[in-house]
ChimeraX commands (.cxc) that place a marker at each C-alpha (Angstrom):
marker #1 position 0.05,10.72,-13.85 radius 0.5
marker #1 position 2.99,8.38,-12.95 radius 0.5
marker #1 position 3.26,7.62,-9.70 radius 0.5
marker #1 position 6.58,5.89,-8.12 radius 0.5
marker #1 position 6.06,3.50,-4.93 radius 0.5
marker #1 position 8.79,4.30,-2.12 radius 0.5
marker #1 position 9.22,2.69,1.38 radius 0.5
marker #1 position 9.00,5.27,4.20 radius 0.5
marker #1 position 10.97,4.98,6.95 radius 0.5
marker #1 position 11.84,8.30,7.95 radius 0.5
marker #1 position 9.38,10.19,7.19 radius 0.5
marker #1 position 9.37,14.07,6.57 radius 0.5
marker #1 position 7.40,16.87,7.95 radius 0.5
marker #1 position 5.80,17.06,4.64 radius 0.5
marker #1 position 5.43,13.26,4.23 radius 0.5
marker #1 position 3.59,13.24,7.61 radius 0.5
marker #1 position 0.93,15.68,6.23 radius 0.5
marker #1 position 0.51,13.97,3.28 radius 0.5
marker #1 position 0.03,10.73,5.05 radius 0.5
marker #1 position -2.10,12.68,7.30 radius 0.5
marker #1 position -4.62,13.76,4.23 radius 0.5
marker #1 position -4.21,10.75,2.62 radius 0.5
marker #1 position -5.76,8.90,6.04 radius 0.5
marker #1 position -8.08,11.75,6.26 radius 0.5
marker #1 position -6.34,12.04,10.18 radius 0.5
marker #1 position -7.14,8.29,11.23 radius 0.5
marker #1 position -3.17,7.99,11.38 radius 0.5
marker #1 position -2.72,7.12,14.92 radius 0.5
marker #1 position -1.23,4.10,13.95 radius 0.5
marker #1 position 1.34,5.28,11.20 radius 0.5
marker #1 position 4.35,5.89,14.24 radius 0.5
marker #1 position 4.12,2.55,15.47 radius 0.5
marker #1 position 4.16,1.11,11.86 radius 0.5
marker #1 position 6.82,3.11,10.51 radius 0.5
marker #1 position 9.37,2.40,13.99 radius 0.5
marker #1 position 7.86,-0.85,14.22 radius 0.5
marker #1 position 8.67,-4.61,11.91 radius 0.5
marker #1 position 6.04,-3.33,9.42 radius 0.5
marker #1 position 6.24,-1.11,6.07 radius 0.5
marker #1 position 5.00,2.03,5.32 radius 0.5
marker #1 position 4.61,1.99,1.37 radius 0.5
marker #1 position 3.39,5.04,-0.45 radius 0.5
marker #1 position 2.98,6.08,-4.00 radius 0.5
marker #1 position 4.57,9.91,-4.92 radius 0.5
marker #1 position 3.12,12.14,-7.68 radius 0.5
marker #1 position 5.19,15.49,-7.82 radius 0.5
marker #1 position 6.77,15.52,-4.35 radius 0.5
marker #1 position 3.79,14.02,-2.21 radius 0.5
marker #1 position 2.82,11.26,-1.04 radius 0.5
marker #1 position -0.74,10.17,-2.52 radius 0.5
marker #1 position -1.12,6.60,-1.51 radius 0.5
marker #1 position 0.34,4.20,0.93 radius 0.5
marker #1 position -0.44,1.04,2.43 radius 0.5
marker #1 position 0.91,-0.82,5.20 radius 0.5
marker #1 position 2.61,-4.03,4.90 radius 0.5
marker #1 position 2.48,-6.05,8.55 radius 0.5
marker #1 position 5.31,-8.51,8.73 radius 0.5
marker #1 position 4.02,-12.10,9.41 radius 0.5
marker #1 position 7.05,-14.79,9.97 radius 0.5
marker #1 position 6.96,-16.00,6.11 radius 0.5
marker #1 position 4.64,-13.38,4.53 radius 0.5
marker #1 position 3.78,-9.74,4.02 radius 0.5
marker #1 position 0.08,-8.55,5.46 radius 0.5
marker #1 position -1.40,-5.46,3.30 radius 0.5
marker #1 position -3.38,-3.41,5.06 radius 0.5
marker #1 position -4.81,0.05,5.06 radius 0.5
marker #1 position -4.46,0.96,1.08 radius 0.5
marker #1 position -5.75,4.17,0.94 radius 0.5
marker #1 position -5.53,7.06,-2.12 radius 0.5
marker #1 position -5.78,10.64,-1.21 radius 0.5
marker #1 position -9.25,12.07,-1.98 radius 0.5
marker #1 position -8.28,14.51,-4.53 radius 0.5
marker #1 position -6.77,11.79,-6.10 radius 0.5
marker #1 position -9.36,9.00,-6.39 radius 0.5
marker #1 position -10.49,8.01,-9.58 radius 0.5
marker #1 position -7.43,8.07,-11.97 radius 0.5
marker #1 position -5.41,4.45,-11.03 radius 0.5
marker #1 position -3.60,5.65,-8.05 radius 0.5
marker #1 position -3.61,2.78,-6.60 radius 0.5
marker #1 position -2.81,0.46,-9.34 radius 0.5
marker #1 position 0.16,2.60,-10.19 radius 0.5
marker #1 position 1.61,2.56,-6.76 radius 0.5
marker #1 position 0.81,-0.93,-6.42 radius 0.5
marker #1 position 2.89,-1.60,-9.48 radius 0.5
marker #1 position 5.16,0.45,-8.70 radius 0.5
marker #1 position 5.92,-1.31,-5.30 radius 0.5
marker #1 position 5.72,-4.99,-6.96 radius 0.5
marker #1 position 7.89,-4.26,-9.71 radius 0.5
marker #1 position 10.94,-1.56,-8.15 radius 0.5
marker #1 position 10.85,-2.37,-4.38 radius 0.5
marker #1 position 12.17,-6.47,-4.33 radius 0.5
marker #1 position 10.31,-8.35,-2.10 radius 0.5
marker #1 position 11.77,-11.45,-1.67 radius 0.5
marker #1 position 8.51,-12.43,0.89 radius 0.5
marker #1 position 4.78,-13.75,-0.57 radius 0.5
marker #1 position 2.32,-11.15,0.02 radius 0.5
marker #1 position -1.13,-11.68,1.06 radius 0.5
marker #1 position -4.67,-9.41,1.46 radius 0.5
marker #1 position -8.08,-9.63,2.45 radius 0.5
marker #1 position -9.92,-8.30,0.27 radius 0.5
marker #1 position -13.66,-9.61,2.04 radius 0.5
marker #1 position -14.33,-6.18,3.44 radius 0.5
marker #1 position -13.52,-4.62,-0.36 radius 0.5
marker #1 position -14.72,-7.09,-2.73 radius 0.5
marker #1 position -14.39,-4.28,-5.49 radius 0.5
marker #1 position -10.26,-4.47,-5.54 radius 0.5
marker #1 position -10.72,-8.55,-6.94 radius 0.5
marker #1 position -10.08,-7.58,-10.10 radius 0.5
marker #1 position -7.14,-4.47,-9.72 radius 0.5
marker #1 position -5.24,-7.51,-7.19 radius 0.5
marker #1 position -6.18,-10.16,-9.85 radius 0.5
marker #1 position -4.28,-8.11,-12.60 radius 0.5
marker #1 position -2.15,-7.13,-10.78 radius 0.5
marker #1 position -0.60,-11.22,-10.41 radius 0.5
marker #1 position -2.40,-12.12,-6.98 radius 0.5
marker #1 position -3.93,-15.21,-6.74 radius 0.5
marker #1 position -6.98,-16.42,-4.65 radius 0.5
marker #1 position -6.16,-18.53,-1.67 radius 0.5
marker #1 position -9.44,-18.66,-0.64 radius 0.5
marker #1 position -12.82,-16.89,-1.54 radius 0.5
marker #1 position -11.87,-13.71,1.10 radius 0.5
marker #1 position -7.81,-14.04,0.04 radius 0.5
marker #1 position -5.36,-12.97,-2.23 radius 0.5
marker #1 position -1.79,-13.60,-2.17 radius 0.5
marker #1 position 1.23,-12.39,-4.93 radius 0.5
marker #1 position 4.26,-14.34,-5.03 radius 0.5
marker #1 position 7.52,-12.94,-5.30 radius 0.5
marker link #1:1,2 radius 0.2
marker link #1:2,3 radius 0.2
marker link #1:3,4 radius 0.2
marker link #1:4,5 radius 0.2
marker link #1:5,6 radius 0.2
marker link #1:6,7 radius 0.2
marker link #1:7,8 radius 0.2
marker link #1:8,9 radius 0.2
marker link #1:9,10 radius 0.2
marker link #1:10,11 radius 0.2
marker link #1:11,12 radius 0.2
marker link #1:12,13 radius 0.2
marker link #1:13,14 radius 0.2
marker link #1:14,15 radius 0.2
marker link #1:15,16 radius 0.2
marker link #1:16,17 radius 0.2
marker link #1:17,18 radius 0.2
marker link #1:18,19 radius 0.2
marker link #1:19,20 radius 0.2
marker link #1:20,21 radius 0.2
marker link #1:21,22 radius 0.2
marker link #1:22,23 radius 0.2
marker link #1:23,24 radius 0.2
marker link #1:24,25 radius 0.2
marker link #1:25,26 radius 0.2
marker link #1:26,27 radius 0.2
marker link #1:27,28 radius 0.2
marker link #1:28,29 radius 0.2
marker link #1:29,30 radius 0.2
marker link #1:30,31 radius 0.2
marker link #1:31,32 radius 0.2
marker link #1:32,33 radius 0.2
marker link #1:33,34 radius 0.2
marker link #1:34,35 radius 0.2
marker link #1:35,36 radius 0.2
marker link #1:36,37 radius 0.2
marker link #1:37,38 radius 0.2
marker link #1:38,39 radius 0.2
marker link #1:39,40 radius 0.2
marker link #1:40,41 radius 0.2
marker link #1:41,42 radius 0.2
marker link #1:42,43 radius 0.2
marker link #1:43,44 radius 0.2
marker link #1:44,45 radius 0.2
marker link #1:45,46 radius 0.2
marker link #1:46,47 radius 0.2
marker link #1:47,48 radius 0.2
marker link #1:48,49 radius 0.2
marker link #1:49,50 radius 0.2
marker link #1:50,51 radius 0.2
marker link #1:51,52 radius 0.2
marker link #1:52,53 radius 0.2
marker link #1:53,54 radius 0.2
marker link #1:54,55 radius 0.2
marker link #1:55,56 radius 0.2
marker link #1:56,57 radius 0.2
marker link #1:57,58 radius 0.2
marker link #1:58,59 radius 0.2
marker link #1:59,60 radius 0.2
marker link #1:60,61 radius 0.2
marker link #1:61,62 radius 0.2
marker link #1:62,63 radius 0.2
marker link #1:63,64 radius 0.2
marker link #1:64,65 radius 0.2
marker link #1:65,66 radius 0.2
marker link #1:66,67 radius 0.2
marker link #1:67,68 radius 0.2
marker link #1:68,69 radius 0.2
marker link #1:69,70 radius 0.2
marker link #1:70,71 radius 0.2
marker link #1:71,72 radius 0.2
marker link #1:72,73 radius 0.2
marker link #1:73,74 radius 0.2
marker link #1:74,75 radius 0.2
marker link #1:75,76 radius 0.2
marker link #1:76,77 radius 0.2
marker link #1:77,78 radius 0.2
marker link #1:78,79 radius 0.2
marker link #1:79,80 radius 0.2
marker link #1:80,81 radius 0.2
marker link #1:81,82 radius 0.2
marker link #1:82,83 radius 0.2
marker link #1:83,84 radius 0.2
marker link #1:84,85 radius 0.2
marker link #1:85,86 radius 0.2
marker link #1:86,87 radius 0.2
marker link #1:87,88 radius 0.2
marker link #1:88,89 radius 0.2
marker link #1:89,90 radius 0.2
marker link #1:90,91 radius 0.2
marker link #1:91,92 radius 0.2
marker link #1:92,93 radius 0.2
marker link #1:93,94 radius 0.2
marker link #1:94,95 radius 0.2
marker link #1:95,96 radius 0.2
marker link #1:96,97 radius 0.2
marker link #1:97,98 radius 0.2
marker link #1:98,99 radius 0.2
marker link #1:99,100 radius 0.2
marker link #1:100,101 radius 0.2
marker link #1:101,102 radius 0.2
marker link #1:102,103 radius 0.2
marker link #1:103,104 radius 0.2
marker link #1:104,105 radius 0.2
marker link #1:105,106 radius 0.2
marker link #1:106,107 radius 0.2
marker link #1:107,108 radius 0.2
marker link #1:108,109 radius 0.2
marker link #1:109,110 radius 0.2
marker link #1:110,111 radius 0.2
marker link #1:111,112 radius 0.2
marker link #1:112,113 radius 0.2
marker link #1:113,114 radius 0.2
marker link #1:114,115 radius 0.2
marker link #1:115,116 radius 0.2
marker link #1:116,117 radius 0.2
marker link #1:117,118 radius 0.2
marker link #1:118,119 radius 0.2
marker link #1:119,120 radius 0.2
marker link #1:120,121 radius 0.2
marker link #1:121,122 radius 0.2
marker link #1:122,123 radius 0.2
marker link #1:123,124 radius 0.2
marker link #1:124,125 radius 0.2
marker link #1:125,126 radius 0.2
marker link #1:126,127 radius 0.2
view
């Protein structure tokens, strides 16, 4: 199941839905982010949108927030793929950092994925 990270910007009608399912409708924030400083990053599999994450823009750093995987698709490395995906095709030139206290069970996909503790709650990836 390969799955190809993309920024969205302009979202379409269909993107919107699939964000919407993807959220499972706890999107009230998604307008703001996508006309806002932040990025909208999502991971497509055949045409839709089954992952995204926001990225809030700190002066020197990226913020991830709000990873989320579709329900239908949980399970199968979602996630890691669009991660990936997004580290690898979509040049950030800017550190990245999460907090992972609140989901102590992503340590290890952010670990192999190249992020590096900063602290015991804090992960950062350098471009």
């Amino acid at each position: 199941m390969p799955v190809v990270a993309e920024i969205v910007s302009e979202p379409s009608a269909q993107d919107l839905i699939d964000l919407k399912k993807t959220y499972e409708n706890q999107d009230d924030w998604l307008q703001k982010a996508v006309a806002g400083d932040d990025m909208v990053v999502a991971g497509r599999f055949n045409d839709r949108l089954v992952c995204a994450f926001v990225l809030r823009n700190e002066a020197d750093h990226w913020v991830l927030e709000k990873l989320q995987v579709r329900e239908i698709t949980r399970r199968r490395g979602v996630a890691r793929q669009t991660l990936n995906s997004a580290l690898k095709t979509l040049g950030f030139e800017r550190p990245i950092s999460a907090d992972l206290s609140n989901h102590p069970e992503l340590t290890d996909l952010f670990t192999e994925l190249g992020f590096e503790a900063t602290n015991e709650k804090t992960y950062q990836w350098q471009p």
